[in-house]
C-alpha positions as CSV (number, residue, x, y, z in Angstrom):
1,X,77.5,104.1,103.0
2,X,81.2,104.9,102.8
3,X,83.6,103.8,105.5
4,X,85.3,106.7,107.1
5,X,88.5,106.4,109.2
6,X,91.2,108.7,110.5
7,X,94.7,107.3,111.5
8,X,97.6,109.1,114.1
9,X,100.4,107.7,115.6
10,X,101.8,109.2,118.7
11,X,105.0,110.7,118.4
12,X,108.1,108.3,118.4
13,X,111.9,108.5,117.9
14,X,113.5,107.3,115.0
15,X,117.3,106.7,115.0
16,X,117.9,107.0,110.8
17,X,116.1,110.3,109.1
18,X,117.3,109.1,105.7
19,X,115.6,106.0,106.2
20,X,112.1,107.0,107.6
21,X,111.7,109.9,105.1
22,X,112.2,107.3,102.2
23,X,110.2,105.2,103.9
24,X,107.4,107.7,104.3
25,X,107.7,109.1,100.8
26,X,105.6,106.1,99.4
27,X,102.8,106.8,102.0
28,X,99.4,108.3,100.6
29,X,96.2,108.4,101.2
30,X,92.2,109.1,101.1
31,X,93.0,112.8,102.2
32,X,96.5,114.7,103.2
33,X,99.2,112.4,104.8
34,X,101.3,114.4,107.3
35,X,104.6,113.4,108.4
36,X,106.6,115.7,111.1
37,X,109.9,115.3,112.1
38,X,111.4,117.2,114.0
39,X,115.1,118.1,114.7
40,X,115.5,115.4,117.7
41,X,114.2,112.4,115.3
42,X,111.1,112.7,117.4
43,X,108.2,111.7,114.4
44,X,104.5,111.8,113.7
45,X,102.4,110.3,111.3
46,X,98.6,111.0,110.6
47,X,96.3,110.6,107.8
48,X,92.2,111.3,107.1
49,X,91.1,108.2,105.8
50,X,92.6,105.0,105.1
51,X,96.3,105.2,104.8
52,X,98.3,103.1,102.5
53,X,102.0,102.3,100.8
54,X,102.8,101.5,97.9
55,X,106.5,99.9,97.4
56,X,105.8,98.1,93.7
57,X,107.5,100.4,90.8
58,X,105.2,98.6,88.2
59,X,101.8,100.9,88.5
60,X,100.1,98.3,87.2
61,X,100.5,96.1,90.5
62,X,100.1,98.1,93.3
63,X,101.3,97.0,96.8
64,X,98.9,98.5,99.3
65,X,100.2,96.3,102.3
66,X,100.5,98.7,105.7
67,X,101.9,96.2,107.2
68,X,104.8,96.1,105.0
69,X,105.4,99.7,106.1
70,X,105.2,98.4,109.9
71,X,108.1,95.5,109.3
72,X,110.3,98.3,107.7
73,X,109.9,100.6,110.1
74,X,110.2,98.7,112.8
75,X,114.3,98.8,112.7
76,X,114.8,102.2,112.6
77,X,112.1,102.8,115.5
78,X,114.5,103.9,118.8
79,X,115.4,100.8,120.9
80,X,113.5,102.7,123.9
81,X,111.0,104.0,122.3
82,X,107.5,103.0,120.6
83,X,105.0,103.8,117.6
84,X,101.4,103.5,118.2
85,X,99.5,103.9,115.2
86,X,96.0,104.5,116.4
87,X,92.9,104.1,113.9
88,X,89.3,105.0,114.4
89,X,86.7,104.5,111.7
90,X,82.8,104.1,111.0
91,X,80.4,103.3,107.7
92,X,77.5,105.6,109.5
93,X,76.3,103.9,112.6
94,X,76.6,100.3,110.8
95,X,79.9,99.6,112.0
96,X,82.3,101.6,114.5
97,X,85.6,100.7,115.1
98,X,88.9,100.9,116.3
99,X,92.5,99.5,116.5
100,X,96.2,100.0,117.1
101,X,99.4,98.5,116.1
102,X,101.7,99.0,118.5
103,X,105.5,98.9,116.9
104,X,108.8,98.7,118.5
105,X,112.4,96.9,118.0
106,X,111.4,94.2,119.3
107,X,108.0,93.1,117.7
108,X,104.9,94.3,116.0
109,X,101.1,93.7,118.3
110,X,97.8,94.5,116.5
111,X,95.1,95.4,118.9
112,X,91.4,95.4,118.3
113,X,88.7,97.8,120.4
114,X,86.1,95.5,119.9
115,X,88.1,92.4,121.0
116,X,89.9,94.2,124.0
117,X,86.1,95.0,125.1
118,X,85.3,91.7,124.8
119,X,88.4,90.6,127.0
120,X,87.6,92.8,129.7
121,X,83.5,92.0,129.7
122,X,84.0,88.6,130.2
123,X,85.3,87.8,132.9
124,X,82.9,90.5,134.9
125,X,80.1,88.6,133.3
126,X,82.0,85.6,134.5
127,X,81.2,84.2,131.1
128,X,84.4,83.5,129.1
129,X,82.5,82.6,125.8
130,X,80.6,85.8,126.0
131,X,80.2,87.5,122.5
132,X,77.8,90.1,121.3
133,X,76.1,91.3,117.7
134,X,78.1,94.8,117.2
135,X,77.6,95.3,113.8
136,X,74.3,95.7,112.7
């Protein structure tokens, strides 16, 4: 089966247009990328399937890394403001999933679904090595 995803970030405040449109012009894409930005630097990103960047000029060697994009965004993110770049995907009913990367001037967190559940079961198991199959 094929692994499926969708990606969205909420909407966030940038403080240099110049910057994040260069930025987002080496965004693409399984389906349609769409980047809004609107006249109070408030922006959006979203994406059907898996997004990626590409920063290498040499086609041949293709830089793919997201969390490039991230690091280079993360300066011209508004000091009071966040990006959360939320992701959902699923290969049929094998694997289900979920994450977000939560960006702002002062540091980059990557949060798992799966792990966070974890987190939160054991303790009301009162089992702190508690784990589970959830891929199967």
């Amino acid at each position: 089966m094929n692994y499926n995803s969708s990606i969205r970030s909420n909407y966030f405040k940038i403080t240099d247009r110049d910057a994040f449109k260069k930025l987002c012009d080496k965004l693409s894409g399984e389906d349609s990328v769409e980047v809004s930005l609107n006249e109070q630097n408030m922006a959006c990103i979203s994406c059907y399937g898996m997004l990626t960047w590409d920063d290498n000029e040499d086609d041949d060697d293709i830089d793919i890394d997201l969390n490039k994009f991230y690091e280079l965004l993360q300066p011209i993110i508004d000091p009071n403001d966040a990006a959360i770049f939320v992701t959902i995907g699923q290969e049929g009913m094998r694997y289900i999933g979920g994450d977000a990367v939560i960006i702002t001037n002062n540091g980059i967190v990557y949060k798992d679904l799966w792990q966070m559940a974890f987190k939160e079961a054991r303790p009301l198991l009162q089992s702190p090595a508690w784990t589970t199959q959830y891929e199967y």
